[in-house]
C-alpha positions in Angstrom: 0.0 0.0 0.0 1.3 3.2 -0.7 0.1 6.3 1.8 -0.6 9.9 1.5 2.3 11.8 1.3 1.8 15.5 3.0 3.5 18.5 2.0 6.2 19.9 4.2 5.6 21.2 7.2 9.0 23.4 7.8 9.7 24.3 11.6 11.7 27.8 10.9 9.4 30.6 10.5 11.1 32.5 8.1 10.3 29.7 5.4 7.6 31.2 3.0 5.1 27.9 2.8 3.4 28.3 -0.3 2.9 24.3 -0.5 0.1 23.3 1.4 -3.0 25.6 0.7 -3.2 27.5 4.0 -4.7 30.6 4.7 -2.3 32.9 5.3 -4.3 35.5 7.7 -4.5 34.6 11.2 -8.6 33.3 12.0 -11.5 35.3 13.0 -10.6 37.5 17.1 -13.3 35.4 18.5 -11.7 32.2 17.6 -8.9 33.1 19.9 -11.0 34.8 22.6 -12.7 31.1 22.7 -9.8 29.5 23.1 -8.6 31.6 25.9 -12.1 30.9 27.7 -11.4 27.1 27.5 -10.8 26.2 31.3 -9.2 22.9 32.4 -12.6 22.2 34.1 -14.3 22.3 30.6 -12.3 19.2 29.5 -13.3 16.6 32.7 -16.5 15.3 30.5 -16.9 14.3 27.4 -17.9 16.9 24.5 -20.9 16.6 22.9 -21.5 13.6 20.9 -22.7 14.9 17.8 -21.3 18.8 18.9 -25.2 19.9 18.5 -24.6 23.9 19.0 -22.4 23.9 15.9 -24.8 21.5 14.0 -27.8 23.9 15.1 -25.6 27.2 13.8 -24.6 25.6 11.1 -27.7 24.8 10.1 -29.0 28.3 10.4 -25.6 29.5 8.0 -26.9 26.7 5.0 -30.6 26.9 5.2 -30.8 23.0 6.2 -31.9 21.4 8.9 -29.1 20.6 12.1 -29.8 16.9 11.4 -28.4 17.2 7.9 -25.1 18.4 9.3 -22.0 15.9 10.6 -19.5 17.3 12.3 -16.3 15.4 11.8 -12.6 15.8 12.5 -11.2 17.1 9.3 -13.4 16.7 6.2 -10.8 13.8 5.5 -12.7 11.8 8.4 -15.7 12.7 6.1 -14.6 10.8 3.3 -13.5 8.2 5.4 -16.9 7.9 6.9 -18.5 7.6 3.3 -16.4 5.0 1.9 -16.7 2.7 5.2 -20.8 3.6 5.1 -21.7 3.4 1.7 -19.1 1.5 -0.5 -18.6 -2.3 -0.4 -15.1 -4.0 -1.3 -16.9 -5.2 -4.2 -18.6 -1.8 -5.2 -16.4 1.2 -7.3 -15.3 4.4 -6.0 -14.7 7.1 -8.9 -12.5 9.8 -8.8 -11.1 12.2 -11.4 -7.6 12.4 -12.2 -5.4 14.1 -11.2 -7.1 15.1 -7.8 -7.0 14.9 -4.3 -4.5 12.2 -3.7 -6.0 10.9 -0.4 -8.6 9.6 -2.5 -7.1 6.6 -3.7 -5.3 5.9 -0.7 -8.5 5.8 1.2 -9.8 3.5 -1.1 -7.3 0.9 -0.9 -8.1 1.2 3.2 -11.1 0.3 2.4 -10.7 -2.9 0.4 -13.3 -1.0 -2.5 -12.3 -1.0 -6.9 -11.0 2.1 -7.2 -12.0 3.9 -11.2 -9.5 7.2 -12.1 -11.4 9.2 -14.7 -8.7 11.2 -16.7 -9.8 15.0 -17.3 -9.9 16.1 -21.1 -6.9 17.9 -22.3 -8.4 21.3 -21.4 -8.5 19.8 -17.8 -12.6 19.7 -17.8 -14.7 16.6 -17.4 -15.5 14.1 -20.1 -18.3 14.5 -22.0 -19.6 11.5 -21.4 -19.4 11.2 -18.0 -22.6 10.0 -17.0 -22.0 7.2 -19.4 -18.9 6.4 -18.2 -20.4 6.0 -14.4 -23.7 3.9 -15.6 -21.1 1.5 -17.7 -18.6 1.1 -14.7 -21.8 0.5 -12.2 -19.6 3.4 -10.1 -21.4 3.4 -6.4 -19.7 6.7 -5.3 -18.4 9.7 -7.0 -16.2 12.2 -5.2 -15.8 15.7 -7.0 -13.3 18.3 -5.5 -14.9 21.6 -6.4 -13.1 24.0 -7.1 -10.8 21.5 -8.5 -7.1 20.7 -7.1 -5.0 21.1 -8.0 -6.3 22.9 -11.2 -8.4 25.3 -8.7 -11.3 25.0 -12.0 -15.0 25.4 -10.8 -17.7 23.2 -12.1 -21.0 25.3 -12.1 -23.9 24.1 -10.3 -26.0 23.1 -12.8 -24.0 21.0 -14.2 -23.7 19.5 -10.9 -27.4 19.1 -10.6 -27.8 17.2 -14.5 -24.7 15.0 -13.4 -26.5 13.8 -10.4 -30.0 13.4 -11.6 -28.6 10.9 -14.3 -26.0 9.5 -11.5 -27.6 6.5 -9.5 -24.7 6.6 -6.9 -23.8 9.3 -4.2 -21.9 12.3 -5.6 -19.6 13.9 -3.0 -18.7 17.4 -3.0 -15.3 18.3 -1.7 -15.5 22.1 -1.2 -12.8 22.5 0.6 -11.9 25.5 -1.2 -15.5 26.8 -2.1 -14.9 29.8 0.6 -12.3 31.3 -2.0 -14.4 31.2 -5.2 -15.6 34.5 -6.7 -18.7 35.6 -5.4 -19.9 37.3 -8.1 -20.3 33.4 -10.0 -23.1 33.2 -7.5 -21.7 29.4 -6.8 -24.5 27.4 -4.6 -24.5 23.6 -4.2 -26.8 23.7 -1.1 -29.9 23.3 -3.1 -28.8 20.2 -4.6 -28.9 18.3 -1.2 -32.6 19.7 -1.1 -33.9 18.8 -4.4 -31.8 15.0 -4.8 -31.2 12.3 -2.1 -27.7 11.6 -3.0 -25.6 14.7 -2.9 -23.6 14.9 0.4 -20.9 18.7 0.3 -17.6 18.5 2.6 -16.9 21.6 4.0 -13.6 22.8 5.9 -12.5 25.2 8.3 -9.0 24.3 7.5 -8.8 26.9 4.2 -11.4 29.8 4.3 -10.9 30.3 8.7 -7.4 30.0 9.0 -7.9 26.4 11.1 -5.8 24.0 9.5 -4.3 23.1 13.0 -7.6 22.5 14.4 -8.6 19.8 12.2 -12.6 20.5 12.0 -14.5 19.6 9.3 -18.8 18.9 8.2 -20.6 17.4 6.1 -23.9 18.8 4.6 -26.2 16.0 3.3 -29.8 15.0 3.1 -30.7 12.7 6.4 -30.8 9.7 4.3 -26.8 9.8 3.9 -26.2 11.8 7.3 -28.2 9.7 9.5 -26.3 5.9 9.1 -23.1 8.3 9.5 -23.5 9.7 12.6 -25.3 6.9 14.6 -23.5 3.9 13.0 -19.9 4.5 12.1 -18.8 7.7 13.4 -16.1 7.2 16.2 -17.6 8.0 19.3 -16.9 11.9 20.7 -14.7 12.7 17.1 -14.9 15.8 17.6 -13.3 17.1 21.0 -14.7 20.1 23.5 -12.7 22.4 22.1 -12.9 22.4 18.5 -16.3 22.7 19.0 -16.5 25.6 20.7 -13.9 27.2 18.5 -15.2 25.6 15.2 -18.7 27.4 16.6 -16.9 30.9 16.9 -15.4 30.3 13.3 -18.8 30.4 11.9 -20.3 33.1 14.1 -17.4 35.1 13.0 -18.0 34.5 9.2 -18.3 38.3 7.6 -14.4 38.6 9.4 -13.1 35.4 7.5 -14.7 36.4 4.7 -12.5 39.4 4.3 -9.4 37.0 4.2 -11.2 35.4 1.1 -11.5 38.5 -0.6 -7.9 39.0 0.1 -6.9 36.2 -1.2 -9.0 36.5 -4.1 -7.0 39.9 -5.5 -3.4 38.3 -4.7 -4.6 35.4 -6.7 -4.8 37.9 -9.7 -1.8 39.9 -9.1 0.3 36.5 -8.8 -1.2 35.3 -11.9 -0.5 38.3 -13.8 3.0 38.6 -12.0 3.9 34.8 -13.0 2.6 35.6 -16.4 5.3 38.1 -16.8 8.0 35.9 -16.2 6.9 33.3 -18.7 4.5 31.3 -16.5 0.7 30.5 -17.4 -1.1 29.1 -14.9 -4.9 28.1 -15.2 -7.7 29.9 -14.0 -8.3 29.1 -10.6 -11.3 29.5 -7.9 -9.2 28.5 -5.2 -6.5 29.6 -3.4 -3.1 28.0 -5.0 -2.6 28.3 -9.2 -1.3 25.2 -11.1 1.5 27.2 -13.0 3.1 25.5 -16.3 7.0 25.3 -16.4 8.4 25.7 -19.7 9.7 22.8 -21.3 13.5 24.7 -21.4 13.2 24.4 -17.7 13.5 21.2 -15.4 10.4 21.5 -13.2 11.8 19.3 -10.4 15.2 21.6 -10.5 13.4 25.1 -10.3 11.2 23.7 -7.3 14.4 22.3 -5.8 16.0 26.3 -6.3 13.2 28.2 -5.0 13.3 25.2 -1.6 16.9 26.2 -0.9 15.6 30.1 -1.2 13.4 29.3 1.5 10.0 29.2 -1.1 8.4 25.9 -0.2 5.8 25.2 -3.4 4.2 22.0 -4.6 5.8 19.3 -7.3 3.7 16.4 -8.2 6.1 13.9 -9.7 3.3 12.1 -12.1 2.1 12.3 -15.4 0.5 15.5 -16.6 1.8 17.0 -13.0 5.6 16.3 -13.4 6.3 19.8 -15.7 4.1 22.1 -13.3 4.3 23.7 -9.7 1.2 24.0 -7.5 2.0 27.1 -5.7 -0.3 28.4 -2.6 -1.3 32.1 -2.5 -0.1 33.4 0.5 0.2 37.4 2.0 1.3 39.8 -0.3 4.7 39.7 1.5 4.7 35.9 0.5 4.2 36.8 -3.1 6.2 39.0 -3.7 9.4 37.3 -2.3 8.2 34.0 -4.5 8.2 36.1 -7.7 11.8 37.8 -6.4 12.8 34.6 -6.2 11.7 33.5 -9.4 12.9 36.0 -11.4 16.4 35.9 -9.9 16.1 32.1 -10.4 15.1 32.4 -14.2 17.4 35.1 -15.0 
């Protein structure tokens, strides 16, 4: 078996870590006032089973009921949850390729076939997709929208005629849906209204700055929720004080979403910078850009250079991967010493 392999996680602070996808603003002031409330008293019992106030405010946030709502330690105990609920060792788990590659790793933890759907050489889905699932009787699609690591958006509607011909469950991975341009007016909630087999992941890892909290949900009709969180969720996964920090995060939403928005014009200006030096990348929603090395350049070498500059960015070694750099966006500070460094690197 071969595990996931995480990016590096540098001790030194004066490493600019543009490899992992974090927020770089700190989270919303209430999330650290709650933390400083936490007394040692508080952590004597056991936490809420299910943490109920953040499924209730959560709820409110969405426009669903608190029963559709599973809180879960990371959205990667999410997908976890999913595969070990819903998908036999003798049932099919799609996924696109390239994409998250926990995927396939958490498929062969769970004993299921595993199907890798290649994206088109534009890096959209095939057109035949819906065939595609119906022929290879797929149980359970997983879609990470925006995409990673292209950071592409599928619309909603096309998310809506995909599941009503899809007799599996399609899974959403938003974990960068927090960054995406609100002006595209992007809204998948209504899909776990209208169908019975769309279940989103959401994060507080990207959009609130909590990657080091490791608090995650999952937004699904009770027909997918339910078996979930009264059959095979470990009991107490989420601990006292996520919850109350992970219920902060949300009250503190208009705050976080100024980081987004943030993050959202330094994605432009770094895609216009990198364009100056000779780098396309693709239009992203999220918050990293898949930039294209030039074929005169070793891609593996220039990531190597800008490492031992102190710019930590992210170097797939597979097919279709192996000639670009995922790169994260970070503060402006962050961008502009990558692009210093990747001028003085070029030239």
């Amino acid at each position: 078996m071969q595990g996931y392999t995480p990016g590096e996680q540098p001790d030194s602070p004066e490493i600019v870590k543009l490899n992992t996808n974090e927020n770089p603003y700190p989270p919303p002031t209430a999330v650290i006032e709650a933390l400083r409330a936490i007394e040692g008293a508080d952590l004597r019992r056991y936490p809420s089973p299910l943490a109920d106030d953040f499924r209730t405010l959560a709820g409110l946030i969405h426009g669903v009921d608190p029963e559709s709502i599973l809180a879960v330690n990371g959205g990667d105990e999410l997908l976890r949850l999913l595969l070990t609920t819903f998908v036999e060792p003798s049932e099919t788990l799609a996924v696109m390729q390239p994409s998250y590659s926990l995927y396939p790793v958490l498929a062969e933890v769970a004993g299921c076939k595993l199907l890798e759907i290649p994206l088109n050489g534009a890096w959209e889905m095939p057109d035949d997709m819906p065939a595609i699932l119906r022929e290879q009787a797929v149980k359970m699609l997983i879609l990470v929208n925006p995409h990673a690591p292209t950071g592409g958006l599928l619309p909603a509607d096309y998310l809506r005629g995909l599941a009503r011909e899809f007799k599996g469950i399609l899974v959403l991975d938003e974990a960068y849906a927090d960054f995406i341009d609100p002006e595209l007016a992007y809204d998948s909630i209504p899909l776990v209204c209208e169908l019975g087999n769309v279940l989103i992941l959401r994060t507080l890892s990207k959009g609130y700055s909590l990657a080091g909290l490791r608090f995650g949900y999952g937004i699904g009709p009770t027909g997918l929720i339910h078996p979930m969180a009264t059959k095979t969720r470990d009991s107490y996964n989420t601990d006292h004080i996520s919850q109350k920090l992970a219920r902060a995060a949300l009250e503190s939403r208009d705050e976080a979403a100024k980081t987004w928005e943030r993050v959202r014009r330094s994605r432009e200006w770094l895609r216009g910078e990198l364009a100056g030096l000779g780098i396309d990348t693709l239009p992203s929603q999220s918050n990293f850009l898949l930039a294209e090395i030039s074929a005169a350049i070793d891609t593996a070498d220039l990531y190597l250079a800008l490492k031992e500059r102190g710019v930590l960015v992210r170097h797939f070694d597979q097919p279709r991967l192996d000639n670009r750099l995922r790169i994260t966006v970070g503060s402006e500070t962050d961008n502009e010493i990558l692009i210093e460094k990747l001028r003085d690197i070029l030239q």
